[in-house]
TITI-533634 format. One record per residue (C-alpha): residue in three letters; y, x, z. Coordinates in steps of 0.001 Angstrom, whole numbers, plus 500000, padded with zeros to 6 digits. Each point is the difference from the previous one (the first is absolute). Layout:
// TITI-533634
<node rest="Ala" y="Y" x="X" z="Z"/>
...
This chain:
// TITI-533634
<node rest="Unk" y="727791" x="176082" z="349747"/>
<node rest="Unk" y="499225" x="498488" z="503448"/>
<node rest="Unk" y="496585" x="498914" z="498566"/>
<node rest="Unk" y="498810" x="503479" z="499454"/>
<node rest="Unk" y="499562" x="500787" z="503591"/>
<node rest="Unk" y="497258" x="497060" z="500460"/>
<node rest="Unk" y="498808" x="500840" z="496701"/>
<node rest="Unk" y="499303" x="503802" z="501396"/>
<node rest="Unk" y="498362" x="498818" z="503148"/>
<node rest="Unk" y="497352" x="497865" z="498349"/>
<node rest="Unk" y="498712" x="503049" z="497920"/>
<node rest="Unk" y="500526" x="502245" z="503252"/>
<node rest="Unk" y="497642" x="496985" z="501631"/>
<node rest="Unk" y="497599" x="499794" z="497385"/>
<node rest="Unk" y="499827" x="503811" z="499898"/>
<node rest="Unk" y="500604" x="500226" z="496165"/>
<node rest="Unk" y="503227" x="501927" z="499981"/>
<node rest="Unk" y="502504" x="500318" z="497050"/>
<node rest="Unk" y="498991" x="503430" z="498707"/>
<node rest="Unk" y="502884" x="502354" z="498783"/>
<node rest="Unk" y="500223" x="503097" z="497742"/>
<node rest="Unk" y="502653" x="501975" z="500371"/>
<node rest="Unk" y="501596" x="501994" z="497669"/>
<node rest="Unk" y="502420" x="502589" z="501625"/>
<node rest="Unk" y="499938" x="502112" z="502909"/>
<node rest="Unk" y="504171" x="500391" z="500743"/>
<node rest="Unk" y="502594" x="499287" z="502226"/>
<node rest="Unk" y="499753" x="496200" z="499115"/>
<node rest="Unk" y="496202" x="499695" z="499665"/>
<node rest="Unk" y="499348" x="501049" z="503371"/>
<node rest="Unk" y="501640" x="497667" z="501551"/>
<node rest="Unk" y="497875" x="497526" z="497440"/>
<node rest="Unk" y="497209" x="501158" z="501494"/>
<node rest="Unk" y="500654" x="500053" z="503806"/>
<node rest="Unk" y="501423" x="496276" z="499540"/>
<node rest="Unk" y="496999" x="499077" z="498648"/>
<node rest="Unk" y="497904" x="502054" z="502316"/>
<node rest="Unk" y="501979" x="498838" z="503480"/>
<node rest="Unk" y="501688" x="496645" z="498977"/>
<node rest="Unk" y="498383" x="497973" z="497258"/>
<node rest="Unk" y="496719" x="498384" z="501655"/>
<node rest="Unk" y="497970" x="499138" z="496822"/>
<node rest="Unk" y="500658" x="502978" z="497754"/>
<node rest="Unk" y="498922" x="502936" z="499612"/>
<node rest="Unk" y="501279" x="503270" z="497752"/>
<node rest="Unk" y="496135" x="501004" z="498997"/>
<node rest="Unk" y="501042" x="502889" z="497805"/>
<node rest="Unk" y="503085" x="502318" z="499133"/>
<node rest="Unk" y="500589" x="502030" z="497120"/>
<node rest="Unk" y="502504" x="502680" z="499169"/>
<node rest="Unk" y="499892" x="503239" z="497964"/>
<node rest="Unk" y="500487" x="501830" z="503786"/>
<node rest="Unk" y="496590" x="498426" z="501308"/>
<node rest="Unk" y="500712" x="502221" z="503462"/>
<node rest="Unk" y="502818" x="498307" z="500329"/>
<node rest="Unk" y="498377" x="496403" z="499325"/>
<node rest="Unk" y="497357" x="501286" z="503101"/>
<node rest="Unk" y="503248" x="500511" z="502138"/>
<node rest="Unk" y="501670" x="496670" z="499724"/>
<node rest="Unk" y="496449" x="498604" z="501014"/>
<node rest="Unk" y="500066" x="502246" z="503051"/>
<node rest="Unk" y="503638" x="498930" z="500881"/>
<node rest="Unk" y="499157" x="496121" z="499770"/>
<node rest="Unk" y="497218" x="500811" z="502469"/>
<node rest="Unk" y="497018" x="499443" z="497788"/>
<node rest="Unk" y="497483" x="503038" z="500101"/>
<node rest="Unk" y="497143" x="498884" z="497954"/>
<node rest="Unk" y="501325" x="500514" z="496577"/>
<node rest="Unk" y="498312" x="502595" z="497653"/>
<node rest="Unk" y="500197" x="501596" z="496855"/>
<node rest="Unk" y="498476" x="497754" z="496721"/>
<node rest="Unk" y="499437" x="501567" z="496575"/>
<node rest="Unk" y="499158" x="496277" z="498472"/>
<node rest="Unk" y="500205" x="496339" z="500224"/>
<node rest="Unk" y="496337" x="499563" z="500805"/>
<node rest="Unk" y="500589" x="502604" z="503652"/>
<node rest="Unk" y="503035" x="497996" z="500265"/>
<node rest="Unk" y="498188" x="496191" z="499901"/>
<node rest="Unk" y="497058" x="501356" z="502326"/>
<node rest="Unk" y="502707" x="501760" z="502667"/>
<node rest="Unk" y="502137" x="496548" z="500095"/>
<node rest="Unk" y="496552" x="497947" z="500643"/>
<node rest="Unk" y="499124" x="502860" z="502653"/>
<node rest="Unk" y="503432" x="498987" z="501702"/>
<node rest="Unk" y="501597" x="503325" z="498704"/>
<node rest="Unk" y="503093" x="501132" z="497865"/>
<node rest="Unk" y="500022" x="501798" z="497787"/>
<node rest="Unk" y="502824" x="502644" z="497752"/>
<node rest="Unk" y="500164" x="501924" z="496911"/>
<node rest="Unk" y="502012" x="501078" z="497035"/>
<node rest="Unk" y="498526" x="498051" z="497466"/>
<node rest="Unk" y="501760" x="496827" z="499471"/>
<node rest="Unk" y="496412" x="498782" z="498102"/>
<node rest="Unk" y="498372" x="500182" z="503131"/>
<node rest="Unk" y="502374" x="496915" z="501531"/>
<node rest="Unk" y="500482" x="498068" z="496809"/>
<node rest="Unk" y="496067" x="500288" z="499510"/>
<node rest="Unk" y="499069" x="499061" z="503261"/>
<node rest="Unk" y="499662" x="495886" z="499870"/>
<node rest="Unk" y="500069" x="499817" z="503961"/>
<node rest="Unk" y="504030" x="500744" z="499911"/>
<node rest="Unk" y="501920" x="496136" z="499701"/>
<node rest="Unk" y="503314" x="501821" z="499046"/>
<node rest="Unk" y="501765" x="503549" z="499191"/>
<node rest="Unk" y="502703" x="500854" z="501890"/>
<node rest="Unk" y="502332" x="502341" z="497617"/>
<node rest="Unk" y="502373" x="501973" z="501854"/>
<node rest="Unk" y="501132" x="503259" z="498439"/>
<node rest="Unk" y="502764" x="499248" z="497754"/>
<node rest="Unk" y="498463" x="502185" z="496874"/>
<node rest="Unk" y="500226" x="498093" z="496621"/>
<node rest="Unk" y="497079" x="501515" z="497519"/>
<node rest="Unk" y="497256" x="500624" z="503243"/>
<node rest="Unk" y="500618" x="496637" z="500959"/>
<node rest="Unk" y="500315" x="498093" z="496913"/>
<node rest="Unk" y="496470" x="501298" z="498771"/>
<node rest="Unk" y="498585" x="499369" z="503789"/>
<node rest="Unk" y="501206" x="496266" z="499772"/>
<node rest="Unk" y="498836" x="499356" z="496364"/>
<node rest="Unk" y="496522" x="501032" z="501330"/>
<node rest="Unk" y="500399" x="497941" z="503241"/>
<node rest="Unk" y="500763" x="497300" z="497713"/>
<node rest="Unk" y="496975" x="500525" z="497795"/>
<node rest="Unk" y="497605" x="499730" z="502870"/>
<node rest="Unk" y="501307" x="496984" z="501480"/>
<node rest="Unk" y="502808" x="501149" z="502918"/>
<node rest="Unk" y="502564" x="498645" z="501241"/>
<node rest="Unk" y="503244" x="502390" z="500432"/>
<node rest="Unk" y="502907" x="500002" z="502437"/>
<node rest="Unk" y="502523" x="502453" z="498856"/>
<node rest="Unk" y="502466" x="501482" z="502115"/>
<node rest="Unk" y="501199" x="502138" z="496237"/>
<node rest="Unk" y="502888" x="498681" z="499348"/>
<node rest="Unk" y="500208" x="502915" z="497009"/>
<node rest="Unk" y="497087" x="499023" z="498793"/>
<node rest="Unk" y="500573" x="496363" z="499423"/>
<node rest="Unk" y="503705" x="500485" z="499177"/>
<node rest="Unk" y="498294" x="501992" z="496752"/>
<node rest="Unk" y="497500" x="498317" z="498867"/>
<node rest="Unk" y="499323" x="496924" z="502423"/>
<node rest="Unk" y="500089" x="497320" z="497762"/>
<node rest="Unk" y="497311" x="501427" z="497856"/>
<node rest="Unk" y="497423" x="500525" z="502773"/>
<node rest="Unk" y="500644" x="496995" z="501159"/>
<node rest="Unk" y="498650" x="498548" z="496465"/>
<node rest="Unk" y="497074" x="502202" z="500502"/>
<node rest="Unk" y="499535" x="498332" z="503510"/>
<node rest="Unk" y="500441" x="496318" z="499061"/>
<node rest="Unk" y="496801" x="501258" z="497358"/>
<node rest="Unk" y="497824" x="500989" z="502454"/>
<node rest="Unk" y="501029" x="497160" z="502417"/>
<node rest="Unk" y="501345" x="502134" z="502515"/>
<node rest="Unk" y="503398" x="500413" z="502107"/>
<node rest="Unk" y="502172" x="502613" z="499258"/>
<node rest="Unk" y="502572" x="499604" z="502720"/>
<node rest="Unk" y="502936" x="501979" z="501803"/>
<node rest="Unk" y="500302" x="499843" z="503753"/>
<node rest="Unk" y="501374" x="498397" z="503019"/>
<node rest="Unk" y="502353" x="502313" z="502245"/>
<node rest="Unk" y="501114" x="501936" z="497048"/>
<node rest="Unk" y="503561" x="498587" z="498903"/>
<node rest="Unk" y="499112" x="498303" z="497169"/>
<node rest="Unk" y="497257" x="497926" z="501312"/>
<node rest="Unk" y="502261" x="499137" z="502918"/>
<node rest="Unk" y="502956" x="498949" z="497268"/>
<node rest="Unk" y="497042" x="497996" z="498571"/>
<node rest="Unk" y="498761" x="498416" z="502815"/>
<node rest="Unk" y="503518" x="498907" z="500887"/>
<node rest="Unk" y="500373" x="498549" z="495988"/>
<node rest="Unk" y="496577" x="498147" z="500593"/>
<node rest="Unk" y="501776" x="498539" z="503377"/>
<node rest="Unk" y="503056" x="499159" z="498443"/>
<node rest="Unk" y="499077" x="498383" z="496476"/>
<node rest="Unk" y="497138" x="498303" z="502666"/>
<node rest="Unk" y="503456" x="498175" z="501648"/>
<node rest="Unk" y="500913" x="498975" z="496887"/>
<node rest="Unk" y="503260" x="502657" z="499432"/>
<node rest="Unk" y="500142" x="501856" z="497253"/>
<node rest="Unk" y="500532" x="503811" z="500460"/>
<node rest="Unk" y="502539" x="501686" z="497744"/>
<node rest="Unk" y="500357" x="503516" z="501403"/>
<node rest="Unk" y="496743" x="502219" z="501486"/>
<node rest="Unk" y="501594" x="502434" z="502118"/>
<node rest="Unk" y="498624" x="503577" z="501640"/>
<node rest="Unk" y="502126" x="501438" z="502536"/>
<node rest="Unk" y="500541" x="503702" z="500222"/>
<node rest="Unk" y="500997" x="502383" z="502123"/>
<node rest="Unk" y="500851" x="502545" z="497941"/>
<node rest="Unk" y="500763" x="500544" z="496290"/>
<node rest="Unk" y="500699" x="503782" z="498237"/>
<node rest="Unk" y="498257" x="500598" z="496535"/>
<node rest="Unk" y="500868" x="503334" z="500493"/>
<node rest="Unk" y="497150" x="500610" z="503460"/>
<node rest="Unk" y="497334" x="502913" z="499205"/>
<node rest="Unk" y="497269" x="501436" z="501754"/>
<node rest="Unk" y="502147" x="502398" z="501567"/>
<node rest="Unk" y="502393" x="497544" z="501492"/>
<node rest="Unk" y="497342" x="497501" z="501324"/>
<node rest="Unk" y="497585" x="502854" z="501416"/>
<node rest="Unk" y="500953" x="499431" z="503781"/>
<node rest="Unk" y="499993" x="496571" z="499862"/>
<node rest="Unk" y="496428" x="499933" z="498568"/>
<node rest="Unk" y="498973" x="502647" z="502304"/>
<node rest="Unk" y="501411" x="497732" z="503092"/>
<node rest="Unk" y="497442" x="497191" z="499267"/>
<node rest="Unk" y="497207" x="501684" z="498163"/>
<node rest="Unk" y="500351" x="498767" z="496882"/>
<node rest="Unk" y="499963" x="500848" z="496289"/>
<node rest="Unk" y="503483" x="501738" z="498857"/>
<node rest="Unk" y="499848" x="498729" z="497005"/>
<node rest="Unk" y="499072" x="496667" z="500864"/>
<node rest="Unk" y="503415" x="500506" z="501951"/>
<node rest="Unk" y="501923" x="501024" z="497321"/>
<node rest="Unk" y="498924" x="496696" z="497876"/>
<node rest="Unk" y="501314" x="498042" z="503112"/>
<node rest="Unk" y="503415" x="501917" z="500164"/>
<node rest="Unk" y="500550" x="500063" z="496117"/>
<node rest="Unk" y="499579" x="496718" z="499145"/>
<node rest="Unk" y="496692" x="499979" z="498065"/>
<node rest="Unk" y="497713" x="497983" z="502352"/>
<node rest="Unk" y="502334" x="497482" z="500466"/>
<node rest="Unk" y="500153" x="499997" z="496454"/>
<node rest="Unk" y="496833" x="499575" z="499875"/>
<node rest="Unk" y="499444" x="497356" z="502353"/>
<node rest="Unk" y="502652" x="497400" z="498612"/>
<node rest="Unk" y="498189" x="500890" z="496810"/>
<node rest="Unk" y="496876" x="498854" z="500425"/>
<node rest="Unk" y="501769" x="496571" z="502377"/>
<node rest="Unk" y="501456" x="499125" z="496412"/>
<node rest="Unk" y="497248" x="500437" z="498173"/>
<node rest="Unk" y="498339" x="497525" z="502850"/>
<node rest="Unk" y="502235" x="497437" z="499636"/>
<node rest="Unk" y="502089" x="500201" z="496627"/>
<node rest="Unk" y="503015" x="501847" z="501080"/>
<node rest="Unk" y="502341" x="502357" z="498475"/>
<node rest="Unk" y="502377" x="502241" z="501334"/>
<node rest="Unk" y="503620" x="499437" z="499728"/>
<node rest="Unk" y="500690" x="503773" z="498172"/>
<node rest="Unk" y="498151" x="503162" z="499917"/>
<node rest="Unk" y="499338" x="501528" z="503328"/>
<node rest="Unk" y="500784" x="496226" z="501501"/>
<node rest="Unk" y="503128" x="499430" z="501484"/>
<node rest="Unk" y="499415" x="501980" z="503261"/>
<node rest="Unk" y="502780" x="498549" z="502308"/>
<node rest="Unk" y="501363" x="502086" z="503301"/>
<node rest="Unk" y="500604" x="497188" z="502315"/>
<node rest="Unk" y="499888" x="500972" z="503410"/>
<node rest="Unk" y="499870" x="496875" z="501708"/>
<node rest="Unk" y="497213" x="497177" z="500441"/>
<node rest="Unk" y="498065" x="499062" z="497313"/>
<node rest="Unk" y="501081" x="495851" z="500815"/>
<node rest="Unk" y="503641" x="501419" z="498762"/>
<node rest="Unk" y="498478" x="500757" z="496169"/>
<node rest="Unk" y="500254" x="496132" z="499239"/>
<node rest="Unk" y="503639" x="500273" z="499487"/>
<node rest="Unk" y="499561" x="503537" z="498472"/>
<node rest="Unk" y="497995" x="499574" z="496994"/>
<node rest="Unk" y="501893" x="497402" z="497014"/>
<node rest="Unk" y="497364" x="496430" z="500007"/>
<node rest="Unk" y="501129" x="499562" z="496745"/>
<node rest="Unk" y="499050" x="503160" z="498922"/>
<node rest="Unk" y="496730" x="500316" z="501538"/>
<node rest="Unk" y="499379" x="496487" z="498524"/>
<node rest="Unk" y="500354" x="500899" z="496963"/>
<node rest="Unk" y="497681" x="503376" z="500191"/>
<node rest="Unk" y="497461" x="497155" z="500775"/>
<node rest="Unk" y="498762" x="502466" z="503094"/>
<node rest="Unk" y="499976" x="503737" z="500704"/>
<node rest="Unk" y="499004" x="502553" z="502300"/>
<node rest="Unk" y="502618" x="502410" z="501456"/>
<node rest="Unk" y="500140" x="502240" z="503266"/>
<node rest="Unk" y="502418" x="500406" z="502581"/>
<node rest="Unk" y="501201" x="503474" z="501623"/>
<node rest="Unk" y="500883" x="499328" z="503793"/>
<node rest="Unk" y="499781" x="496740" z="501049"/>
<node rest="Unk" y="498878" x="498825" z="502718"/>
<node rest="Unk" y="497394" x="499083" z="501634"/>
<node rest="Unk" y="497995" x="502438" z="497872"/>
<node rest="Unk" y="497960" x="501239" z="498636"/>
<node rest="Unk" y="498415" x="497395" z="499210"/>
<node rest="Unk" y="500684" x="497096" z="497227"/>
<node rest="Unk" y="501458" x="496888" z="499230"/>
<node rest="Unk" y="500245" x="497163" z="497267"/>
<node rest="Unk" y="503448" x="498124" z="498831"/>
<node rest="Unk" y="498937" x="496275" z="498569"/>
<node rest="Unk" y="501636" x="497202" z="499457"/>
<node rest="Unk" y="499096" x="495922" z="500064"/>
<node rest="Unk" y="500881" x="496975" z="497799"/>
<node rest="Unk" y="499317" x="497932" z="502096"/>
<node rest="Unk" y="503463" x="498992" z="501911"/>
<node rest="Unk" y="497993" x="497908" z="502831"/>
<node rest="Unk" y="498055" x="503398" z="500821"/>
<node rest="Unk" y="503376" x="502080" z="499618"/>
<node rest="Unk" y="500927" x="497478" z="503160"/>
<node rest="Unk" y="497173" x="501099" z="502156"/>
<node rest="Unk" y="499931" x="503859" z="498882"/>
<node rest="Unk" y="503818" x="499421" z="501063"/>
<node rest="Unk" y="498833" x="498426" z="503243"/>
<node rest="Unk" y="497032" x="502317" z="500459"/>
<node rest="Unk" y="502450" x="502914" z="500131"/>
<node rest="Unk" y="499928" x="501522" z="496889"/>
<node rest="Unk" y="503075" x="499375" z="498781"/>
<node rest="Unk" y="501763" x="497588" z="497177"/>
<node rest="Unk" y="498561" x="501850" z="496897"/>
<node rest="Unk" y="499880" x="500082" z="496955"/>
<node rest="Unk" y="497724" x="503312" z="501125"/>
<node rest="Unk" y="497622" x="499892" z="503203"/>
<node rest="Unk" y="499232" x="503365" z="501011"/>
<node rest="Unk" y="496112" x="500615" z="501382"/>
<node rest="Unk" y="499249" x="503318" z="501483"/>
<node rest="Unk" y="497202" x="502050" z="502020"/>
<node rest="Unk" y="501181" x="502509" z="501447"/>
<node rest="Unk" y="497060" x="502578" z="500363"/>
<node rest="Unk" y="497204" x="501242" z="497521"/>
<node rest="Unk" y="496643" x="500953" z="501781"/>
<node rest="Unk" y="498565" x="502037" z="497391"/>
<node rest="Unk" y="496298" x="500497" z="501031"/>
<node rest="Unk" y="499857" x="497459" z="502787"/>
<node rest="Unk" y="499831" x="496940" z="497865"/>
<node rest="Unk" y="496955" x="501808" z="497044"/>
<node rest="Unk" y="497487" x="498223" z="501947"/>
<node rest="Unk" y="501604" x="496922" z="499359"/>
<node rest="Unk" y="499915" x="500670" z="496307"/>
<node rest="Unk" y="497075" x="501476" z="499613"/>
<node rest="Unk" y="498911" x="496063" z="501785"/>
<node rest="Unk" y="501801" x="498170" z="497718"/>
<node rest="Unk" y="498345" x="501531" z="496679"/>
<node rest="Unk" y="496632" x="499895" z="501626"/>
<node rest="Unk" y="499746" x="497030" z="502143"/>
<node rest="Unk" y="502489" x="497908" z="498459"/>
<node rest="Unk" y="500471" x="500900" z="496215"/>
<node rest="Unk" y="503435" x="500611" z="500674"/>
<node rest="Unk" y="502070" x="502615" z="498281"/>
<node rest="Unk" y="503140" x="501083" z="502094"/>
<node rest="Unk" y="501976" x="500928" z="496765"/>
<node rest="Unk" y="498690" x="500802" z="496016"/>
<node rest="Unk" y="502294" x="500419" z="497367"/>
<node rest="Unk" y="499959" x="496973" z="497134"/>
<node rest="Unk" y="499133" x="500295" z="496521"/>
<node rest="Unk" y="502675" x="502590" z="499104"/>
<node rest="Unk" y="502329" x="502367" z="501746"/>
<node rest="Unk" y="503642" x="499522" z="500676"/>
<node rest="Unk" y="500855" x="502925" z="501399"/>
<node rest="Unk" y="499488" x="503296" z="499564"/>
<node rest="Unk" y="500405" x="503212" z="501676"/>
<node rest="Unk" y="501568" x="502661" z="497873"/>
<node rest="Unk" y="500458" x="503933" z="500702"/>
<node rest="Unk" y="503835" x="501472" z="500282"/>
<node rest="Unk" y="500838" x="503271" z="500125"/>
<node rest="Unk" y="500691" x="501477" z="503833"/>
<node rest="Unk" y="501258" x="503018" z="498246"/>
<node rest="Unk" y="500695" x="501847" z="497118"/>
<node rest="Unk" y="496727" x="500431" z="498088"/>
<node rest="Unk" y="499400" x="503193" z="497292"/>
<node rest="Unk" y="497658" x="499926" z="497016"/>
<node rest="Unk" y="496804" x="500827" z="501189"/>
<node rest="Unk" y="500202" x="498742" z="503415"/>
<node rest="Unk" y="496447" x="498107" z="501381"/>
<node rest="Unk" y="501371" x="497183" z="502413"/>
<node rest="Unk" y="498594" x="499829" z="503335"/>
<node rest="Unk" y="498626" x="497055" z="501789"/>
<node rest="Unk" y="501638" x="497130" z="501802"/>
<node rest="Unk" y="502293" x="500847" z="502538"/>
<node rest="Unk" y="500340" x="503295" z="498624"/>
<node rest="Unk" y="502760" x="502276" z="498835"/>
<node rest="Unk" y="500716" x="498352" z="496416"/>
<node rest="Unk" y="500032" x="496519" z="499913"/>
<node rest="Unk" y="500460" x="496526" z="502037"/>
<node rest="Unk" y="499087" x="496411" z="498449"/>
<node rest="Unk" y="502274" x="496875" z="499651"/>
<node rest="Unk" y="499132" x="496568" z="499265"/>
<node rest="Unk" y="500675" x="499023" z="496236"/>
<node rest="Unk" y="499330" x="496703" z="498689"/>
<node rest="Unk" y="496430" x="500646" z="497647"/>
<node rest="Unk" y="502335" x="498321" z="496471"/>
<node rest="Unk" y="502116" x="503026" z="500647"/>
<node rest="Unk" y="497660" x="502424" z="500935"/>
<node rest="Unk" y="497694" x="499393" z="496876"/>
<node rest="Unk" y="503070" x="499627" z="497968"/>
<node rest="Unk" y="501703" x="503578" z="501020"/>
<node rest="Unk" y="496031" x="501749" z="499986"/>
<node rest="Unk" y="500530" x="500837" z="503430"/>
<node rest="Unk" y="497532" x="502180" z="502293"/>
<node rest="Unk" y="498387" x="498212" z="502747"/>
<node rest="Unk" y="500752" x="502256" z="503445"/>
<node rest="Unk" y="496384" x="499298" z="500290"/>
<node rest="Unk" y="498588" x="502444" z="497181"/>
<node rest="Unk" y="502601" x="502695" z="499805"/>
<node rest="Unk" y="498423" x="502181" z="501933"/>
<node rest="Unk" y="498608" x="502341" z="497977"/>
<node rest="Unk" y="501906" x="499659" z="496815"/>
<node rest="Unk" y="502149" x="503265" z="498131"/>
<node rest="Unk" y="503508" x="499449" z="499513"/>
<node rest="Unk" y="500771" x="500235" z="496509"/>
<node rest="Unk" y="503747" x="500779" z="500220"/>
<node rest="Unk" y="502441" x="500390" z="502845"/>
<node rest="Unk" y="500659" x="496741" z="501831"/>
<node rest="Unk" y="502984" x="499220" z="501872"/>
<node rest="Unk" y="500024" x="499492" z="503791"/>
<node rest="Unk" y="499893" x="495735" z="500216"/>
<node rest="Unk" y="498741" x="499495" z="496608"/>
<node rest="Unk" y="497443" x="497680" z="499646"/>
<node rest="Unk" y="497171" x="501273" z="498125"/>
<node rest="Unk" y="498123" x="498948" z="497001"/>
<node rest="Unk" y="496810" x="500819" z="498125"/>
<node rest="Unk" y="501829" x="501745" z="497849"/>
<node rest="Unk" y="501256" x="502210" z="502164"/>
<node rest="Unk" y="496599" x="501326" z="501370"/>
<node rest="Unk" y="496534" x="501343" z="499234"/>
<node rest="Unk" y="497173" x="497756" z="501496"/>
<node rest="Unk" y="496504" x="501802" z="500946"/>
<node rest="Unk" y="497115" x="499071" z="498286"/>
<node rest="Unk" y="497137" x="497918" z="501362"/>
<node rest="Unk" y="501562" x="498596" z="503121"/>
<node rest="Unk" y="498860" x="496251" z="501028"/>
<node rest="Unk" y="502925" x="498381" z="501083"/>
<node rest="Unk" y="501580" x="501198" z="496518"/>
<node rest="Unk" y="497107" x="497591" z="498094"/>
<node rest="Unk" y="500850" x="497523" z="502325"/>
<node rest="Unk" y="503665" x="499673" z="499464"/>
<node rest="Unk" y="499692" x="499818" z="496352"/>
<node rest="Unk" y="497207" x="497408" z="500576"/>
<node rest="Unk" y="502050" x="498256" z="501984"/>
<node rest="Unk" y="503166" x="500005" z="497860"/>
<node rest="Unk" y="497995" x="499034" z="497171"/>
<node rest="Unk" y="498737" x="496586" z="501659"/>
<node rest="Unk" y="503198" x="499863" z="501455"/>
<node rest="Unk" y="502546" x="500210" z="497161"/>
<node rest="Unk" y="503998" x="499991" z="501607"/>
């Protein structure tokens, strides 16, 4: 939003800066924190926390800032921000406490650690950009309840794909189209990609390999069209979405995908393997309006009945600033799910799985996530991607089965457990 910038450089004028928490200390939240740090006059990332608190004093160092200490509490944490300092630590209390911070910044893709970090933020009055698409893919739409309590926003971010597809909705519906198909385009698609086959290209751009492996398998783009439906009251078209390999520009999908059909689906969101120009995201809609169909047709975009809308880059941790405005300055949520998921994202088998076998995490060895609609996920007792790390297989599982419930062992006493059945209870399918 072009207003942000002004926005930014009144508080930067006033000197009252925006005052960020950041949860994280990765690949992705250092670059949060040098944007912030070297581009984004106005703001200011006033703490850090991550279990690794060395590691939260080294992306300080990198971003060039060389006043920021260790803090055991919220109080050290208030009085260092009012000395001009900032501060880290591994105690998420110690940000959510602290009633100097304007937002959290959550960044590390965990489900349970974040979930009970948010709830708190929540409690004590925060607002919350979340770049965790896992997180709100699981159990979004109930913290989002719990944030609409406590008059707070609970919001995804800009530069991540699915506040870009959103963005480009809010433009389009804004025009007065109405968008039928919200599309993510993808490089690369192989539900079969491990830990061992993504190490170099991790390795190449110092990043997280299995954060990698979620790319290359399929689950974060799961993930991401996910929580887009649950935004705007989507489905998808079948599970796993339709995926398409279409190797040529994105403009050439309008004749692709059947109008009729996609009417009748009443809107979904889908992915593309290939396409060009990429990766980046675009938005098939249509008009009633046969005077407007003239000018679209004038205006270059072709005769219809679909209009395709693209962008053809995602900017990741350039544009959190900008979000991390908009909740603040502007009460402005970039994307929040509605009352009630549509889709869900649901674990599958990457290989054969015996009896006894604990699965590993995301982007792991033993399972990838695909997009389900949440009627048929409830309906089947599906496991969310998001908690089956952790759980015993029961019996042996075939390689591509979709896994239920039934099928594992879930450990005791985790958070984002309560949660889900929370959330399924206030959201029946």
């Amino acid at each position: 939003m072009i207003v942000v910038d002004r926005l930014l450089q009144k508080r930067q004028q006033e000197g009252k800066p925006v005052r960020v928490g950041l949860v994280g200390a990765g690949f992705m939240a250092k670059g949060v924190l040098n944007q912030v740090t070297n581009s984004t006059p106005g703001m200011e990332v006033s703490a850090v926390v991550n279990r690794n608190p060395e590691r939260a004093a080294e992306i300080y160092q990198e971003a060039g800032i060389d006043n920021a200490r260790a803090v055991n509490n919220a109080p050290d944490l208030t009085r260092m921000i009012e000395s001009g300092g900032h501060g880290y630590t591994d105690d998420p209390s110690v940000l959510t406490g602290c009633g100097l911070i304007d937002c959290l910044v959550e960044v590390t893709g965990a489900v349970h650690y974040s979930a009970e970090l948010i709830l708190d933020a929540i409690k004590n009055g925060q607002h919350v950009v979340m770049m965790n698409a896992e997180l709100d893919g699981t159990v979004g739409p109930l913290l989002k309840t719990y944030a609409d309590r406590a008059g707070v926003i609970l919001t995804a971010s800009e530069g991540d794909q699915p506040g870009v597809q959103m963005n480009l909705y809010r433009f389009v519906r804004g025009i007065g189209l109405r968008p039928l198909l919200i599309g993510n385009v993808k490089g690369l698609q192989d539900e079969y990609r491990n830990p061992t086959t993504q190490e170099g290209f991790a390795k190449q751009w110092g990043q997280n390999v299995h954060m990698v492996t979620s790319f290359a398998d399929g689950t974060k783009i799961s993930f991401e069209q996910a929580i887009v439906a649950n935004a705007v009251d989507f489905s998808v078209a079948k599970r796993g979405m339709l995926g398409l390999d279409h190797r040529q520009h994105v403009d050439d999908l309008t004749t692709v995908y059947d109008y009729d059909q996609l009417r009748e689906w009443g809107g979904i969101v889908d992915y593309v393997v290939g396409s060009q120009p990429g990766p980046g995201v675009f938005i098939l809609a249509d008009h009633d309006d046969a005077k407007q169909r003239h000018y679209l047709n004038l205006y270059k975009l072709g005769p219809g009945p679909l209009y395709s809308f693209y962008i053809p880059y995602h900017l990741c941790h350039f544009e959190v600033p900008s979000s991390v405005a908009r909740a603040v300055l502007l009460g402005d949520p970039v994307m929040e799910p509605l009352a009630g998921p549509k889709v869900d994202v649901v674990a599958v088998a990457k290989r054969n799985l015996e009896a006894g076998h604990t699965i590993d995490g995301l982007g792991g060895y033993d399972t990838y996530g695909v997009a389900e609609n949440y009627s048929v996920s409830r309906g089947e007792n599906l496991l969310p991607i998001g908690l089956a790390e952790g759980c015993r297989v029961t019996h042996a599982i075939a390689k591509d089965t979709a896994l239920t419930y039934n099928d594992v062992e879930v450990p005791e006493g985790r958070i984002g457990d309560r949660l889900r059945e929370e959330q399924d209870q206030l959201f029946p399918a």
